[in-house]
PyMOL Python script that loads the backbone (N, CA, C, O; Angstrom):
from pymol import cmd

cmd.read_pdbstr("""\
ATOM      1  N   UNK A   1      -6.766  -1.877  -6.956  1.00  0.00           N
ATOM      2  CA  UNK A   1      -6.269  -3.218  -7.172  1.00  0.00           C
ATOM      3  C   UNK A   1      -5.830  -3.807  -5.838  1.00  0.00           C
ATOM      4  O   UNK A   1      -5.052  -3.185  -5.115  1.00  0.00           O
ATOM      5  N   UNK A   2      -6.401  -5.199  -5.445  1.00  0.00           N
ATOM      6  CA  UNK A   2      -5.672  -5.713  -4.563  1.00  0.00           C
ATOM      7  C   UNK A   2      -4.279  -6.889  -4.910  1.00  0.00           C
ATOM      8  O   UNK A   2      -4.024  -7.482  -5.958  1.00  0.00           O
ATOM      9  N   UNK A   3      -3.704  -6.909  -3.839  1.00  0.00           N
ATOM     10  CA  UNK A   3      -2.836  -7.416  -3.845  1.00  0.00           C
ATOM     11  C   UNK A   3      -2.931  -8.910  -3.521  1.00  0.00           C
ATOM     12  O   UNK A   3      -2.079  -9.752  -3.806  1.00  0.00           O
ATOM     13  N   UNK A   4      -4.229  -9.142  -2.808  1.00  0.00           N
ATOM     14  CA  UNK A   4      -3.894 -10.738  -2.155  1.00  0.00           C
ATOM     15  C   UNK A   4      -4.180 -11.844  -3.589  1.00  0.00           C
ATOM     16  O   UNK A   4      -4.508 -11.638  -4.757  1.00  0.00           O
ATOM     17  N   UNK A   5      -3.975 -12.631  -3.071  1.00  0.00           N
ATOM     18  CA  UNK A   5      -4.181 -13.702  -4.231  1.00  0.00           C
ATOM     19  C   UNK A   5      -3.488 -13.381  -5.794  1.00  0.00           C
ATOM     20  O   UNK A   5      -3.763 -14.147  -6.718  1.00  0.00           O
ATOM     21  N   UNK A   6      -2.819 -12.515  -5.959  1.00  0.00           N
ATOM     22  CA  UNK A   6      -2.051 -12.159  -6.784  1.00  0.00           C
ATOM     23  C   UNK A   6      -0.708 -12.680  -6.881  1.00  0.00           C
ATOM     24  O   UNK A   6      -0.272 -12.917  -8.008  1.00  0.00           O
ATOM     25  N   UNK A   7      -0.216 -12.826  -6.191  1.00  0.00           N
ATOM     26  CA  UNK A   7       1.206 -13.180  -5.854  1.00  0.00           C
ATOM     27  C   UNK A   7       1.599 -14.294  -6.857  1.00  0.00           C
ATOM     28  O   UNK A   7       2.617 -14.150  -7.535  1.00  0.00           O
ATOM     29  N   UNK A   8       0.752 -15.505  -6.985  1.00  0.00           N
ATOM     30  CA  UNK A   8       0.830 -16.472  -7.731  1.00  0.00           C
ATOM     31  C   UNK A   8       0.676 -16.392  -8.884  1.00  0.00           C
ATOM     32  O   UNK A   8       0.870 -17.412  -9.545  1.00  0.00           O
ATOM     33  N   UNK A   9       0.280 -15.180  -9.546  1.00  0.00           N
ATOM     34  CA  UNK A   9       0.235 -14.626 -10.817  1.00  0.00           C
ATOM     35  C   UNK A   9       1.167 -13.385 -11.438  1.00  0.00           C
ATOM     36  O   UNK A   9       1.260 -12.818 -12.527  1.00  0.00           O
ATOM     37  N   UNK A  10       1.689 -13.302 -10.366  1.00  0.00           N
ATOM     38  CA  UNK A  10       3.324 -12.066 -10.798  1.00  0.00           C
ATOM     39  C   UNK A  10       4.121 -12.843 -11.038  1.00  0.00           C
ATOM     40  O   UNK A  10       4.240 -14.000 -10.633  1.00  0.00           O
ATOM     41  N   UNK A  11       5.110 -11.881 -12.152  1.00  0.00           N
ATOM     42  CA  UNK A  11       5.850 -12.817 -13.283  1.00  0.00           C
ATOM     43  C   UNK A  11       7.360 -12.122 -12.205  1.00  0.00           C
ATOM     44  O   UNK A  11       7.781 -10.987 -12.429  1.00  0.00           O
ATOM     45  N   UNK A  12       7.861 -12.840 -11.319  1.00  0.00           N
ATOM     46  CA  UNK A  12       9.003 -12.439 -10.202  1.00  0.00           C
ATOM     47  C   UNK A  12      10.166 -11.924 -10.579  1.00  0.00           C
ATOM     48  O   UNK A  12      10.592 -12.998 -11.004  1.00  0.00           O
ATOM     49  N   UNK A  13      11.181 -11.072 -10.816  1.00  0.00           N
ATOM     50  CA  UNK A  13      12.068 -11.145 -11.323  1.00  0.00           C
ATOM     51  C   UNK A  13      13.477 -10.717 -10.144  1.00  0.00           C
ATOM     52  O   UNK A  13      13.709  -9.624  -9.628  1.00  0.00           O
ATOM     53  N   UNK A  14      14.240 -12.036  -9.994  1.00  0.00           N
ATOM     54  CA  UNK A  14      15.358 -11.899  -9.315  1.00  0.00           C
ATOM     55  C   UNK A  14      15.814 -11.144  -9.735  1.00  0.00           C
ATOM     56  O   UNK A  14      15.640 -10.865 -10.921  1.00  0.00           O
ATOM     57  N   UNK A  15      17.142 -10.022  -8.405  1.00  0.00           N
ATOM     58  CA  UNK A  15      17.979  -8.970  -8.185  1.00  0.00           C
ATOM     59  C   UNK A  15      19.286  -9.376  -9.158  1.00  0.00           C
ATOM     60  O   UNK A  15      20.006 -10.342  -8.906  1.00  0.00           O
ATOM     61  N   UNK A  16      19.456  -8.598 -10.168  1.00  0.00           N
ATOM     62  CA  UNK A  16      20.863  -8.893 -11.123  1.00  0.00           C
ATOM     63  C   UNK A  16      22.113  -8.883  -9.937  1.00  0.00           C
ATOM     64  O   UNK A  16      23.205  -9.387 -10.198  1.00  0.00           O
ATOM     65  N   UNK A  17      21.882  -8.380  -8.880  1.00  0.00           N
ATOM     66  CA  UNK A  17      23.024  -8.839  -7.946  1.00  0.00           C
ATOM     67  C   UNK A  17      23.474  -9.469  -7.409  1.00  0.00           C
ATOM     68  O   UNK A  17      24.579  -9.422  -6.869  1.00  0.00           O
ATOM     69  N   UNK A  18      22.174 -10.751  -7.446  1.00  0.00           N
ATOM     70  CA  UNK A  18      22.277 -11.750  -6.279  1.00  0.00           C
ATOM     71  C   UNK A  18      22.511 -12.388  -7.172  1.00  0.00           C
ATOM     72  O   UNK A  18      22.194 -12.084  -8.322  1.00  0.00           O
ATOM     73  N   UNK A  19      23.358 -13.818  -6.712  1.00  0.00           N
ATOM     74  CA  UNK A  19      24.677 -14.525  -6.944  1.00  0.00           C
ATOM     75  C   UNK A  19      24.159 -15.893  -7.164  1.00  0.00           C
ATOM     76  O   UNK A  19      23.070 -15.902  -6.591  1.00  0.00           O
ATOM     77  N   UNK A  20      24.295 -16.639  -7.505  1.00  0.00           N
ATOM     78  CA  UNK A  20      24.050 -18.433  -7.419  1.00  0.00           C
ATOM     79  C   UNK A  20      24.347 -18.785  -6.185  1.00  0.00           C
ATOM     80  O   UNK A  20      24.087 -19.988  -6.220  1.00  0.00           O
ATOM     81  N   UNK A  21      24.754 -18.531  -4.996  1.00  0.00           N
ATOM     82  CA  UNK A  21      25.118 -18.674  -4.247  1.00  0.00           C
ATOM     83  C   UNK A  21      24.460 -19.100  -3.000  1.00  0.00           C
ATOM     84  O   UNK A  21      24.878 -19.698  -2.008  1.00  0.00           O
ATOM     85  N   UNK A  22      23.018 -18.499  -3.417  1.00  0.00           N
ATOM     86  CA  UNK A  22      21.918 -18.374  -2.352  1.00  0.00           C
ATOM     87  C   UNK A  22      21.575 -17.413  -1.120  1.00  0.00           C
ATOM     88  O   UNK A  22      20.750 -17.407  -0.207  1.00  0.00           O
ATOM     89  N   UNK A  23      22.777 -16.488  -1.621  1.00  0.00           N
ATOM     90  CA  UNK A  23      22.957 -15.000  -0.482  1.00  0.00           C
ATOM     91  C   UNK A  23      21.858 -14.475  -0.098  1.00  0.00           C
ATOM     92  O   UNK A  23      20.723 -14.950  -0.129  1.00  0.00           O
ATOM     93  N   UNK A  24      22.281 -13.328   0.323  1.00  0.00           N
ATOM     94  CA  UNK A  24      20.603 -12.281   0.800  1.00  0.00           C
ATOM     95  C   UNK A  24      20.173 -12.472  -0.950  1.00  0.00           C
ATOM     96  O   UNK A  24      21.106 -12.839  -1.663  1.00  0.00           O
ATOM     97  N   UNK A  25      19.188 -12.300  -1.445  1.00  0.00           N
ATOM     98  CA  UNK A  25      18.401 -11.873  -2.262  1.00  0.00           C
ATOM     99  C   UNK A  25      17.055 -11.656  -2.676  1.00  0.00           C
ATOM    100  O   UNK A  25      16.235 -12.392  -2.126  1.00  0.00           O
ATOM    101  N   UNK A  26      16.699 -10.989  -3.350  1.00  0.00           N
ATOM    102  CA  UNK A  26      14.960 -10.069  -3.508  1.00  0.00           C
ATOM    103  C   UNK A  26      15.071 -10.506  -4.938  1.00  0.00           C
ATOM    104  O   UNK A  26      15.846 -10.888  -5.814  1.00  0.00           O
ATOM    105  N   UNK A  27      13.832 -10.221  -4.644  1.00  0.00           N
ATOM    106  CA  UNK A  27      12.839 -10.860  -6.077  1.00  0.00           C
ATOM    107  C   UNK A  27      11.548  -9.567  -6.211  1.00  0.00           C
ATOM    108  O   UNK A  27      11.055  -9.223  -5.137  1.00  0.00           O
ATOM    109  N   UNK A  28      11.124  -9.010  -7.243  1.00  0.00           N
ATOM    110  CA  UNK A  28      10.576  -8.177  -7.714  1.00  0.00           C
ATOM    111  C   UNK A  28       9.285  -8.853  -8.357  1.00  0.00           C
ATOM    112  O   UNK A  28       9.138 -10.073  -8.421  1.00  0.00           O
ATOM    113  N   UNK A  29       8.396  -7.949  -8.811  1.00  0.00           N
ATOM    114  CA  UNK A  29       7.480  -8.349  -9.718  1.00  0.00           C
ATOM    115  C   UNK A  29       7.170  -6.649  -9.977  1.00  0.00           C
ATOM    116  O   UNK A  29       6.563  -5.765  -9.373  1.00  0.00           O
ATOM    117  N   UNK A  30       7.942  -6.760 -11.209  1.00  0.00           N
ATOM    118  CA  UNK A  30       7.202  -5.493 -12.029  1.00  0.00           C
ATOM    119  C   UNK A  30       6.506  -5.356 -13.068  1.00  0.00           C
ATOM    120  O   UNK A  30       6.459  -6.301 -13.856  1.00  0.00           O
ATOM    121  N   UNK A  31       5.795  -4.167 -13.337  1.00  0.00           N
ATOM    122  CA  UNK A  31       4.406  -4.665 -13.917  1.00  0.00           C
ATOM    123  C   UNK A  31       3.091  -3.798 -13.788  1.00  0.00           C
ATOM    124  O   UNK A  31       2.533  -2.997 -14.537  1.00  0.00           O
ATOM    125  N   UNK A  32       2.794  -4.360 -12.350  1.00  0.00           N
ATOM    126  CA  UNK A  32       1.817  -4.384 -11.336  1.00  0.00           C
ATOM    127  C   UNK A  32       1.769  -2.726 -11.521  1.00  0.00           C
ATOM    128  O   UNK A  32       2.827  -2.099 -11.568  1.00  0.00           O
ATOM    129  N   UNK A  33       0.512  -2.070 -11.620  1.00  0.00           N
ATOM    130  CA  UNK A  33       0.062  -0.530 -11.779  1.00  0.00           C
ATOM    131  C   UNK A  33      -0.221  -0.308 -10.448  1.00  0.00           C
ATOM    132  O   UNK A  33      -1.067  -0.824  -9.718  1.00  0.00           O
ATOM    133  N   UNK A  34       0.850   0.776 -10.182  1.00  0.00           N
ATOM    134  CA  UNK A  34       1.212   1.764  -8.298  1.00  0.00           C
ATOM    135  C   UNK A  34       1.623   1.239  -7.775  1.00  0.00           C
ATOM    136  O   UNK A  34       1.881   1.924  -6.786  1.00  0.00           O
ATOM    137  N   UNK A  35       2.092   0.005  -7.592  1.00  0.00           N
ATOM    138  CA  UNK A  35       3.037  -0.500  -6.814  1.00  0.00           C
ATOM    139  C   UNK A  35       4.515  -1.723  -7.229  1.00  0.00           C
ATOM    140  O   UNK A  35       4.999  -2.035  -8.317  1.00  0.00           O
ATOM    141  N   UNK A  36       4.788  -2.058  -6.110  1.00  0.00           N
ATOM    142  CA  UNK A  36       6.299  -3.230  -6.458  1.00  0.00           C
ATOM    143  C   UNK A  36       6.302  -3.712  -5.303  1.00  0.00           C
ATOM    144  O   UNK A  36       6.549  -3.227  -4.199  1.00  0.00           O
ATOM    145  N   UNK A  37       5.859  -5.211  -5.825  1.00  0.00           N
ATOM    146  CA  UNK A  37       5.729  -6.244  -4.553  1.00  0.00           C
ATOM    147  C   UNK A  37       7.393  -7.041  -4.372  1.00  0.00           C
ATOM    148  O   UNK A  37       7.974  -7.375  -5.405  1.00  0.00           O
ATOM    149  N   UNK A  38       7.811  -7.199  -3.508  1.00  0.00           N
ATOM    150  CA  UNK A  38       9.321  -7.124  -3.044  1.00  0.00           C
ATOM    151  C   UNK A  38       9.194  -8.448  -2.315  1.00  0.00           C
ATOM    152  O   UNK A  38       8.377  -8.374  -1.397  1.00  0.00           O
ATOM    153  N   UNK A  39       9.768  -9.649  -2.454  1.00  0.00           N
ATOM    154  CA  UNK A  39      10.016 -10.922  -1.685  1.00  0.00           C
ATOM    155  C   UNK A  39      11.229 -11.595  -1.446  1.00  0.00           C
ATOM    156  O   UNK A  39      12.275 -11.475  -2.084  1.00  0.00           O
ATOM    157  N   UNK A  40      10.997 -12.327  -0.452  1.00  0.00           N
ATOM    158  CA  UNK A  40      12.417 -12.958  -0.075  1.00  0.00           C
ATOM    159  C   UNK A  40      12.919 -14.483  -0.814  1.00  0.00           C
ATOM    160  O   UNK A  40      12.311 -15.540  -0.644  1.00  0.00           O
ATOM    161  N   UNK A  41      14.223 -14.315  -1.704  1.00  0.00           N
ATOM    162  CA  UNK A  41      13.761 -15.193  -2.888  1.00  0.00           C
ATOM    163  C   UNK A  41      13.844 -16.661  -2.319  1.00  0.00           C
ATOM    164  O   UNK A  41      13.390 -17.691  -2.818  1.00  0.00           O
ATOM    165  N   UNK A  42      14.406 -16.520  -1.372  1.00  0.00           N
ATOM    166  CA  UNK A  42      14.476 -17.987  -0.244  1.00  0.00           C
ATOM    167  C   UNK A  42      13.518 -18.528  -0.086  1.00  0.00           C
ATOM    168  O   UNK A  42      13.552 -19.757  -0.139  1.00  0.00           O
ATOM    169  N   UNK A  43      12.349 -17.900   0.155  1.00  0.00           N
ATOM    170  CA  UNK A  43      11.233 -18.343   1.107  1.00  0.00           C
ATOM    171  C   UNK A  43       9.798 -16.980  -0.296  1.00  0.00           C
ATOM    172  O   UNK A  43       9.290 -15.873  -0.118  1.00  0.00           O
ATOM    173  N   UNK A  44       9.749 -18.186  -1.698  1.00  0.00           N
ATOM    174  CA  UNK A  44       9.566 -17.861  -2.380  1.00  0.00           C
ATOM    175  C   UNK A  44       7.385 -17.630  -2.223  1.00  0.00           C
ATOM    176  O   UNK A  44       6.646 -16.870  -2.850  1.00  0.00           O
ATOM    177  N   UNK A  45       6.976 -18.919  -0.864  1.00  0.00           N
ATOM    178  CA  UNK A  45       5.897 -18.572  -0.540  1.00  0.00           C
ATOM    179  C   UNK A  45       5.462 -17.578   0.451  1.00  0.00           C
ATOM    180  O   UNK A  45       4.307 -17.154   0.490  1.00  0.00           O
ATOM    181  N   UNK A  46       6.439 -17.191   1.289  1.00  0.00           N
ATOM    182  CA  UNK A  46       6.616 -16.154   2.100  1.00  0.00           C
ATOM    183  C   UNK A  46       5.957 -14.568   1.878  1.00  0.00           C
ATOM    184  O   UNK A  46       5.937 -14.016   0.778  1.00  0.00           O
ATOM    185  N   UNK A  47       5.611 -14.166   2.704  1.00  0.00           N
ATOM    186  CA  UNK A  47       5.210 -12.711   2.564  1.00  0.00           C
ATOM    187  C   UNK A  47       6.422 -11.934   1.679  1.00  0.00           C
ATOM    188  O   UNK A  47       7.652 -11.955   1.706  1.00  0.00           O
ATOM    189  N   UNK A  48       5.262 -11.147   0.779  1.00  0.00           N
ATOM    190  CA  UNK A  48       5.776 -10.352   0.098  1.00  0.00           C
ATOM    191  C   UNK A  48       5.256  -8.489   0.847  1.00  0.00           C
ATOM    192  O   UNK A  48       4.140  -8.144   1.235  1.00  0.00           O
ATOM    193  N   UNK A  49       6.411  -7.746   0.812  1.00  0.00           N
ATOM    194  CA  UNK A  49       6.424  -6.427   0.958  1.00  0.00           C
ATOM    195  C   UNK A  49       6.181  -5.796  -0.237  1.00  0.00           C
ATOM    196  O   UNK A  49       6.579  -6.190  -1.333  1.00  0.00           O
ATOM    197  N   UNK A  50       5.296  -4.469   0.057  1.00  0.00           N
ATOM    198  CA  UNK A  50       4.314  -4.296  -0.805  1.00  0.00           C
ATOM    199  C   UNK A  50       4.883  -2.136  -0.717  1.00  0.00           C
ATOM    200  O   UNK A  50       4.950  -1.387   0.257  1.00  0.00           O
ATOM    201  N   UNK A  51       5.115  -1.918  -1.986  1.00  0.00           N
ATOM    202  CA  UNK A  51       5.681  -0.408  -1.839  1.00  0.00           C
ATOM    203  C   UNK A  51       4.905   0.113  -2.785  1.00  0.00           C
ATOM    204  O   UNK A  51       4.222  -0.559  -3.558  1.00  0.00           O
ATOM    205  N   UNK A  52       4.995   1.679  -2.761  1.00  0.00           N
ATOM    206  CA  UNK A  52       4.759   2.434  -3.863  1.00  0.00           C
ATOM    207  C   UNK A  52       5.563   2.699  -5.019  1.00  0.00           C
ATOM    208  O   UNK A  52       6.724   3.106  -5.054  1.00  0.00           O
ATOM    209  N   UNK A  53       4.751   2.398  -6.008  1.00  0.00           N
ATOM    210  CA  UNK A  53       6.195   2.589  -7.162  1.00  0.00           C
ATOM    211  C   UNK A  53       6.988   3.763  -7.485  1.00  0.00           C
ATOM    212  O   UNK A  53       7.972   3.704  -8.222  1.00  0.00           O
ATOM    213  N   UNK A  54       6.358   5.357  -6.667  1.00  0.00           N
ATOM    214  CA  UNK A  54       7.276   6.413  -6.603  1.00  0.00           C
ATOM    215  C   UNK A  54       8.342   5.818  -5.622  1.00  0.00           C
ATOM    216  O   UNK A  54       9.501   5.757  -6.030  1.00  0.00           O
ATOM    217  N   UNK A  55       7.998   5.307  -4.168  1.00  0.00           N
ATOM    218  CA  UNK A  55       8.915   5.181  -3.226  1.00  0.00           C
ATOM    219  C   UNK A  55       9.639   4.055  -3.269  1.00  0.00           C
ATOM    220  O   UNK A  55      10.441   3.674  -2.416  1.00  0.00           O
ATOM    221  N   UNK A  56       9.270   3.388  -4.544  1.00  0.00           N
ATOM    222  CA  UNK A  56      10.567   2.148  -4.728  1.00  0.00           C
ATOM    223  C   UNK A  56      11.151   2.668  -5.645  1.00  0.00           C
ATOM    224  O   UNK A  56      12.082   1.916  -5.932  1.00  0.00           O
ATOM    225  N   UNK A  57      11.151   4.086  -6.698  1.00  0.00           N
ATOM    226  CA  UNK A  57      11.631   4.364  -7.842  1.00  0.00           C
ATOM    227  C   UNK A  57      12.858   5.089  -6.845  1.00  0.00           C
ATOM    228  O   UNK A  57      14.043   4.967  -7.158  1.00  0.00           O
ATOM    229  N   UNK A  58      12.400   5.913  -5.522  1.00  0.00           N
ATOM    230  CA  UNK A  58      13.110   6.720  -4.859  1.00  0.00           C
ATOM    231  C   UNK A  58      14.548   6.176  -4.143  1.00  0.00           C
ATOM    232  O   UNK A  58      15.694   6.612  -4.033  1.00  0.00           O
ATOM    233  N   UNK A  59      13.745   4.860  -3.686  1.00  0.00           N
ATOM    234  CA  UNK A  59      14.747   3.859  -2.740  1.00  0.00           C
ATOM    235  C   UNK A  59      15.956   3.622  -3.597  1.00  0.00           C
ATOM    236  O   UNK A  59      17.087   3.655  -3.111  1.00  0.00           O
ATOM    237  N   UNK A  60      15.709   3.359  -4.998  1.00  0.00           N
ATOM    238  CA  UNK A  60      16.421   2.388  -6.489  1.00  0.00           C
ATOM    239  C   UNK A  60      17.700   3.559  -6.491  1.00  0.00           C
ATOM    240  O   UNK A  60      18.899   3.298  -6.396  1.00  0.00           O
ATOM    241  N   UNK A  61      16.961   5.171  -6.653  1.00  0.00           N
ATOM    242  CA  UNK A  61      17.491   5.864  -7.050  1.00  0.00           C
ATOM    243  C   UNK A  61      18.731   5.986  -6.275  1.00  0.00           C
ATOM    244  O   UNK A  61      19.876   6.010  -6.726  1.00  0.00           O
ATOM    245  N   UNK A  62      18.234   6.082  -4.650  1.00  0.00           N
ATOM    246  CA  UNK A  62      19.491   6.350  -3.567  1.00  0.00           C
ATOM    247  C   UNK A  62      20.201   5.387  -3.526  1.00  0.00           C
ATOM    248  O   UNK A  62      21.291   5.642  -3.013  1.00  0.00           O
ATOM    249  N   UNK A  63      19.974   3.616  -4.077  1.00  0.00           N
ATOM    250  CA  UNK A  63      21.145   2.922  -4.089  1.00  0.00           C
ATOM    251  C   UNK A  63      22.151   3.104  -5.155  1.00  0.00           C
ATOM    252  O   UNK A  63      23.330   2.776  -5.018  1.00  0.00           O
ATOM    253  N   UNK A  64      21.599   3.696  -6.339  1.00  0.00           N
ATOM    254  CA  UNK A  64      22.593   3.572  -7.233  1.00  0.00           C
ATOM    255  C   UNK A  64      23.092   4.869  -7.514  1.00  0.00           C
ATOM    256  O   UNK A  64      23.476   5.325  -8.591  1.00  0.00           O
ATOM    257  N   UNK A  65      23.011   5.607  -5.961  1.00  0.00           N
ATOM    258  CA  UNK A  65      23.915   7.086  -5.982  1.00  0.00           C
ATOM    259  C   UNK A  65      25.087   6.611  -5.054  1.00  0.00           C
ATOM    260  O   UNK A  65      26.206   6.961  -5.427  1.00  0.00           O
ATOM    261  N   UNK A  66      25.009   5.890  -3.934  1.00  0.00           N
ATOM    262  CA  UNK A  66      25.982   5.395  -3.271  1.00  0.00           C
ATOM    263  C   UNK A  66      27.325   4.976  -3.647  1.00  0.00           C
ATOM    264  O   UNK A  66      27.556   3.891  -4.181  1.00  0.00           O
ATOM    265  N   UNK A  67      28.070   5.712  -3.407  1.00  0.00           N
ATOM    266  CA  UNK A  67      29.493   5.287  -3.899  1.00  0.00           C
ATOM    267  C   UNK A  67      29.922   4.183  -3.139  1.00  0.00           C
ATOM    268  O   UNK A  67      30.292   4.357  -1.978  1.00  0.00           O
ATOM    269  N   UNK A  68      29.917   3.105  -3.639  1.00  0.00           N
ATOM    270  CA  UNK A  68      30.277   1.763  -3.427  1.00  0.00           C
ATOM    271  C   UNK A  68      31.115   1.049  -4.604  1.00  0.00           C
ATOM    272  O   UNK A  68      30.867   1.294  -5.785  1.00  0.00           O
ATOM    273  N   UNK A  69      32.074   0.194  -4.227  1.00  0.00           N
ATOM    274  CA  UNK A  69      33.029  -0.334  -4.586  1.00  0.00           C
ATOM    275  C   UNK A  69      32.044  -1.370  -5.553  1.00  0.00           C
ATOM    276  O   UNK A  69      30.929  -1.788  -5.243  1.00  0.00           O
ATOM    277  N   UNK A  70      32.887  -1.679  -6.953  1.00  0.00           N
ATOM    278  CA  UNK A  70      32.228  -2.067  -7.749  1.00  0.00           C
ATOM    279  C   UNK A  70      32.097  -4.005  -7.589  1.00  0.00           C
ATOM    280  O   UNK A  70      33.136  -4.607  -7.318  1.00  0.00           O
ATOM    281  N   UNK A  71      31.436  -4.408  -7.687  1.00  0.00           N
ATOM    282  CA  UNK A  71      31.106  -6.112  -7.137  1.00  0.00           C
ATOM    283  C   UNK A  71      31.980  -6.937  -7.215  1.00  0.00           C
ATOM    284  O   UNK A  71      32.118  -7.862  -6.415  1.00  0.00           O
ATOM    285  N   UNK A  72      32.733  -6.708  -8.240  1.00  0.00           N
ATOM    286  CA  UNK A  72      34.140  -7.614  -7.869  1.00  0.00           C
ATOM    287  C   UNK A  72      35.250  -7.254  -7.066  1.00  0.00           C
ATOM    288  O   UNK A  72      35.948  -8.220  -6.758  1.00  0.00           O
ATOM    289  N   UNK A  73      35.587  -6.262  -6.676  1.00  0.00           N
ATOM    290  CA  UNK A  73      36.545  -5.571  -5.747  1.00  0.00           C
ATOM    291  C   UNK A  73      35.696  -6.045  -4.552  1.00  0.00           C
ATOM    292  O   UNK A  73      36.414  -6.783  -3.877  1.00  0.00           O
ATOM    293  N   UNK A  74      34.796  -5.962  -4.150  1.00  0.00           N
ATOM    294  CA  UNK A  74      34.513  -6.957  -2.692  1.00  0.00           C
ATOM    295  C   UNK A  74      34.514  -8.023  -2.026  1.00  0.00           C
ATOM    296  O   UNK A  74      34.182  -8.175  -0.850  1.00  0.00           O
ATOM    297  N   UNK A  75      34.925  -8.855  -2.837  1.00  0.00           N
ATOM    298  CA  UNK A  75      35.246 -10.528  -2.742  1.00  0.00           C
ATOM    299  C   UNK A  75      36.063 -10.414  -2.240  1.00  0.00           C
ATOM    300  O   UNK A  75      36.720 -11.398  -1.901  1.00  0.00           O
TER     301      UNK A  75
END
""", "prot")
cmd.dss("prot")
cmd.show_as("cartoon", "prot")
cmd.util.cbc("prot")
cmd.orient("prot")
């Protein structure tokens, strides 16, 4: 499967973390068989980064082992 010309046909789904605010935030499109195309939700025509779906399952995993303070205690 390629990836080009696709982009405009992935169904995107913003980061439950990112805020109304307009902060850093990523945008997903999952779905897509072997991979997870990753974009910057700012710059929504912008290049999208393109992973393996083991090594984005891996990445997911190590953020939500991180002991980090829970989202409202950081404000």
């Amino acid at each position: 499967m390629q990836w080009k010309g696709m982009s405009a046909m992935a169904m995107w789904r913003k980061s439950s973390y990112s805020g109304n605010d307009a902060g850093n935030c990523i945008e997903i499109a999952p779905g897509i068989p072997d991979f997870v195309p990753v974009r910057d939700s700012k710059c929504p025509q912008g290049p999208a980064l393109i992973f393996p779906t083991a090594a984005w399952a891996a990445f997911v995993a190590c953020l939500a082992a991180l002991p980090i303070a829970p989202r409202a205690a950081q404000r």
